[in-house]
C-alpha positions as CSV (number, residue, x, y, z in Angstrom):
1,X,100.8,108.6,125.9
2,X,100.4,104.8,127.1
3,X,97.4,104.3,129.3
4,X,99.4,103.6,132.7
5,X,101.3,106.9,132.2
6,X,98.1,109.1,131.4
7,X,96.4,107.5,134.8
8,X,99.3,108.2,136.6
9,X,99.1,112.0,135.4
10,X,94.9,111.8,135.7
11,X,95.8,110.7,139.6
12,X,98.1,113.8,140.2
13,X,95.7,116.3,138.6
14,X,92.7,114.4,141.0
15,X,94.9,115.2,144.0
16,X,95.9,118.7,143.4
17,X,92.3,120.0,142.5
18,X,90.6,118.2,145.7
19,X,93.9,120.0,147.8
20,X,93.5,123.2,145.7
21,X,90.1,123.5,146.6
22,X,90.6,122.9,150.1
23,X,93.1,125.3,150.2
24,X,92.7,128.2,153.0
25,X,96.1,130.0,153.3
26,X,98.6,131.3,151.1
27,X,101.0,129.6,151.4
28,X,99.4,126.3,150.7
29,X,98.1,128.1,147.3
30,X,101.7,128.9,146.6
31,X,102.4,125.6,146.7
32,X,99.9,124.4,144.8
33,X,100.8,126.5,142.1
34,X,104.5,125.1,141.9
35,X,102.7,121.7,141.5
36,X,99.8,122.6,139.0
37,X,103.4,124.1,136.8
38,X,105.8,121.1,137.4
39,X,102.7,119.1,136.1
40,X,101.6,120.8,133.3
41,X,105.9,121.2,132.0
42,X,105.8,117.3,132.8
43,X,102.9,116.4,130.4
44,X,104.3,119.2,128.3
45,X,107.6,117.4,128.0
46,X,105.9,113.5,127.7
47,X,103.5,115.6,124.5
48,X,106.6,116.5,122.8
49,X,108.6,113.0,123.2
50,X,105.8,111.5,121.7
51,X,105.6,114.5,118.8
52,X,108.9,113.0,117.9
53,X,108.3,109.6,118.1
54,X,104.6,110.2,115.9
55,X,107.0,111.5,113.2
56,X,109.5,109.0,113.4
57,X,106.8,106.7,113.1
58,X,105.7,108.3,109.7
59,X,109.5,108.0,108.1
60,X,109.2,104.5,109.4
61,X,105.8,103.9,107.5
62,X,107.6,105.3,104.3
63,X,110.3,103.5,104.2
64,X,107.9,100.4,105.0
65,X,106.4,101.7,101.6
66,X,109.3,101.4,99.8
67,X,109.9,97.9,100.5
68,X,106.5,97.2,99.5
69,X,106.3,99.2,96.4
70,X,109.8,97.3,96.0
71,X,108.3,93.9,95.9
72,X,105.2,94.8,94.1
73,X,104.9,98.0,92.2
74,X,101.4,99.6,91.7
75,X,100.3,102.6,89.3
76,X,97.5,103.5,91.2
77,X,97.2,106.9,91.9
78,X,99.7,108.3,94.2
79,X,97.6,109.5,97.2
80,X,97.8,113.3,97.7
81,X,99.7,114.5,101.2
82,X,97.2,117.8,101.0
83,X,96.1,117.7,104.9
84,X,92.4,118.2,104.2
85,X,90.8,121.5,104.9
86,X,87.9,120.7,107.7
87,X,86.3,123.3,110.3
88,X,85.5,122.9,113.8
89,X,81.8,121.2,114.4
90,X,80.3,120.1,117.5
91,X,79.1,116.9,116.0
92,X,82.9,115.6,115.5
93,X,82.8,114.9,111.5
94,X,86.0,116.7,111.4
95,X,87.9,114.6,114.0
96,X,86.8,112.0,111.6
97,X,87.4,113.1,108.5
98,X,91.4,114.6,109.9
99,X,92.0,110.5,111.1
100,X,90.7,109.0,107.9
101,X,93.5,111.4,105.8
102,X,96.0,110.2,108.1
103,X,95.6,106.7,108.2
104,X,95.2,106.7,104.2
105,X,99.4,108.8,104.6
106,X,100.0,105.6,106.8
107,X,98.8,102.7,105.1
108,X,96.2,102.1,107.2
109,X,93.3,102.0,104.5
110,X,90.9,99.6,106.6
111,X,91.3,102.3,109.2
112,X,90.8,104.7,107.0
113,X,87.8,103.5,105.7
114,X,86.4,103.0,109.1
115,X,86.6,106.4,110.1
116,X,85.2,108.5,106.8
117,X,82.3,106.0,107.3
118,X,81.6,107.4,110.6
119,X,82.6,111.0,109.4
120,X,79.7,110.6,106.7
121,X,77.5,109.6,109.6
122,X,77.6,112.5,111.2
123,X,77.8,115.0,108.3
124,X,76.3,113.4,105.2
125,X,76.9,114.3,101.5
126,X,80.6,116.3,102.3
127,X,82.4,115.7,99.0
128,X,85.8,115.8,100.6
129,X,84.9,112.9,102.5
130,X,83.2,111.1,100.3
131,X,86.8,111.9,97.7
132,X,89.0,110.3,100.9
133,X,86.5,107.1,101.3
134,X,86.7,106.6,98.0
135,X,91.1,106.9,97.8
136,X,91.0,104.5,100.8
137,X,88.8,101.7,99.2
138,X,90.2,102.1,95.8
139,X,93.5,101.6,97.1
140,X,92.2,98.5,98.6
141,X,90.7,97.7,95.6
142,X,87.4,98.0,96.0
143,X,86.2,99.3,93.0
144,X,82.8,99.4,92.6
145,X,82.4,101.3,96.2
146,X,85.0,103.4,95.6
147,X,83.7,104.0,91.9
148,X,80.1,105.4,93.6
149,X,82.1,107.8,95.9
150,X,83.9,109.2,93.7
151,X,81.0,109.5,91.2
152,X,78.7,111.9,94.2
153,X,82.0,114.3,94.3
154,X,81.9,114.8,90.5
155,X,78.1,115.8,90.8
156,X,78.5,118.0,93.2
157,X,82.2,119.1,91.8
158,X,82.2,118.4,88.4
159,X,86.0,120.0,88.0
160,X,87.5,118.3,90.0
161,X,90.2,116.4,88.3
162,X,92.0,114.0,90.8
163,X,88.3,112.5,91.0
164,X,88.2,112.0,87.5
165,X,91.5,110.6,87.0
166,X,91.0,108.3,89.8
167,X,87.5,107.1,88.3
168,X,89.2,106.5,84.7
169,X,91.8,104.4,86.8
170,X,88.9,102.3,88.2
171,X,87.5,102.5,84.7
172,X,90.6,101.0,83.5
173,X,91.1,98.2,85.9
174,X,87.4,97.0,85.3
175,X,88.1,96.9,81.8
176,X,85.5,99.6,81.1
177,X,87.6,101.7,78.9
178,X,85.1,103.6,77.1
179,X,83.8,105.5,80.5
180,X,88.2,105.6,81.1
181,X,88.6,107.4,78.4
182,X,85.7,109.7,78.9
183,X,86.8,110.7,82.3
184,X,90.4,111.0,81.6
185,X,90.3,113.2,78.5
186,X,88.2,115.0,80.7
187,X,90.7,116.2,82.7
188,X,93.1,116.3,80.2
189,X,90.7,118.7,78.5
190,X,90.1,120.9,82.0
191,X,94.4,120.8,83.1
192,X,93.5,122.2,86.5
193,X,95.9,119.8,88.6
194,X,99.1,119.0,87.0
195,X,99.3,115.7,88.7
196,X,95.8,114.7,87.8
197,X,97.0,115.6,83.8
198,X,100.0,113.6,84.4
199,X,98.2,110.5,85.3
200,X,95.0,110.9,82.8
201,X,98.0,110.8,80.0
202,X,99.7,107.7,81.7
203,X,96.0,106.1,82.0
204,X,95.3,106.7,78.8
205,X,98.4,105.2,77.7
206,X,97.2,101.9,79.6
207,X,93.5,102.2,78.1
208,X,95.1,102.1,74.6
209,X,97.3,99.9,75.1
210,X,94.9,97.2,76.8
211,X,92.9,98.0,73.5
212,X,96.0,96.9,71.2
213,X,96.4,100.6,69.9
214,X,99.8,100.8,70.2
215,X,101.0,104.2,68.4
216,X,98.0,106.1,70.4
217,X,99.1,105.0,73.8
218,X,102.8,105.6,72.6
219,X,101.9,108.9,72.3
220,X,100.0,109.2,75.7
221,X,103.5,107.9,77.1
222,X,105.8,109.7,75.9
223,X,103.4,113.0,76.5
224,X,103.4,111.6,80.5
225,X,107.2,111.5,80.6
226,X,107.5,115.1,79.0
227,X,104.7,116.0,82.2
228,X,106.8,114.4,84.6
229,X,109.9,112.6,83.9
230,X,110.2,110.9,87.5
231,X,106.9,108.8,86.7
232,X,109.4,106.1,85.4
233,X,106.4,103.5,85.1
234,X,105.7,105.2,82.0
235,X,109.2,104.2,80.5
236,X,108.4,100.3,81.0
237,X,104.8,101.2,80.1
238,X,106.4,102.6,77.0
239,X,108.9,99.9,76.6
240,X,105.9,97.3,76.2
241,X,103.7,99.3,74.1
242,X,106.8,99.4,71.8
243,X,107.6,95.9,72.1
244,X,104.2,94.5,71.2
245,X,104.1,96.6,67.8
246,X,107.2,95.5,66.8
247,X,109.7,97.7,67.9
248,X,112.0,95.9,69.6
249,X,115.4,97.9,69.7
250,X,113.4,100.8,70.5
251,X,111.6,98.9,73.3
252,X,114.6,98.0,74.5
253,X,116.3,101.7,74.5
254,X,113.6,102.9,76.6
255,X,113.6,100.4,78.9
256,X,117.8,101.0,79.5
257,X,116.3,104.7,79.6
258,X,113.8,103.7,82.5
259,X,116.7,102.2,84.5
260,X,119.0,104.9,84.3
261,X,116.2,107.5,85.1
262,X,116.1,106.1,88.4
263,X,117.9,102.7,89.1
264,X,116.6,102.7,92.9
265,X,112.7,103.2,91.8
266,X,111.0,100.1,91.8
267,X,109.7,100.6,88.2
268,X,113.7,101.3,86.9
269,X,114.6,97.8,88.5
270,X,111.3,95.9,86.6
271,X,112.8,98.0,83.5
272,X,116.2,96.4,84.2
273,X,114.6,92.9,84.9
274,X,112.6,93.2,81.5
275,X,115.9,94.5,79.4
276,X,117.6,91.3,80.7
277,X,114.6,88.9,80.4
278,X,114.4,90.0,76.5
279,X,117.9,89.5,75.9
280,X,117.9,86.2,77.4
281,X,114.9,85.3,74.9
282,X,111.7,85.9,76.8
283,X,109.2,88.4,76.2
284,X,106.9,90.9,78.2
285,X,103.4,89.3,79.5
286,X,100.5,91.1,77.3
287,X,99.0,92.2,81.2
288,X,99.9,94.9,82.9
């Protein structure tokens, strides 16, 4: 509700509580009452409009995502949309905590960050909290915070696998693929969250693929697509690890795969772009 609207509503409220209680007869009260109703069904109505509009927002954020995602793909961790389970406090942590999830749906990762900061503030150690600051500064790539958080939830909840897989993906983009593979044959080994298996495999396929052992993350690959066929990063993922050890028609098939999988994700277009960058002579970069 803007600010001019909500003082406007704030004003009416002032006046009918100072006439309310100087109220003597009946009929007065009566109405009162008829205003005190008229109000509340107003500010019901504005509540609602703005209900609306708050979820129109969030389609609008998603489809700002797209574009993005569009322009530059990313195989980070897709963030879960699990509304996180807090209880009421007096201290506030929860308001906290309930913001930071939904600025992380939005985008909003600085704002995120900001208030799981705060949320720790008031109720130290919470291992959900600490999992959410650490999704919203890995997502803006700030590793080695992001690598600490997630490293006090695994003490305190040593199965938890989306932790794990999200420290083997930090692992992996520090180049520290020894501790990667640790944690993401971890949850391989524990298969408690399918999505968390899904991504250890594809993760593992990068980690092996990084270290030039082609057939090993070929396998990882093609075990992520038979998890979850829709990751279609893992059919240009595929594609390169193919191409780099020689198999070059085969690369090529699973890139035309990738593309018509899902010709609309942004991963089946860069499968398209690579399919006709080969043919015209050029080759994939050895980097991810």
């Amino acid at each position: 509700m803007a600010e001019t609207e909500a003082a406007t509503f704030r004003a009416r409220y002032a006046a009918i509580e100072a006439r309310l209680e100087a109220a003597t007869a009946a009929t007065d009260r009566d109405v009162i009452k008829g205003e005190i109703i008229a109000l509340f069904k107003e500010v019901e109505a504005e509540i609602s409009q703005l209900g609306i509009l708050r979820e129109d927002i969030k389609k609008l954020v998603e489809k700002w995502k797209q574009v993005q995602q569009s322009s530059v793909p990313s195989i980070a961790p897709e963030f879960g949309g699990d509304r996180p389970i807090v209880v009421a406090d007096h201290i506030g942590a929860s308001t906290f905590v309930e913001k930071g999830w939904s600025l992380i749906s939005l985008g909003d990762h600085e704002g995120a960050e900001r208030a799981l900061k705060r949320a720790l503030e008031l109720s130290p150690n919470d291992p959900q909290t600490e999992s959410l600051l650490g999704w919203a500064q890995m997502l803006q790539e700030k590793y080695d915070e992001a690598l600490l958080n997630f490293q006090k939830v695994l003490m305190r909840q040593p199965t938890n696998s989306l932790a794990r897989i999200n420290l083997g993906y930090i692992c992996l983009k520090k180049r520290i693929f020894g501790e990667a593979i640790e944690h993401l044959s971890k949850a391989i080994r524990l298969d408690n969250d399918r999505k968390a298996t899904l991504y250890a495999h594809f993760y593992l396929g990068l980690v092996y693929g990084e270290r030039e052992l082609y057939e090993d993350a070929q396998t990882f690959f093609r075990k992520t697509l038979a998890l979850g066929p829709n990751l279609i990063e893992a059919y240009y993922e595929l594609g390169r690890s193919l191409w780099f050890d020689g198999k070059r028609e085969e690369a090529k098939q699973t890139w035309r795969d990738g593309l018509a999988a899902n010709k609309f994700n942004p991963w089946g277009k860069r499968c398209g772009e690579m399919l006709k960058h080969v043919d015209e002579g050029g080759a994939p970069a050895r980097n991810t």
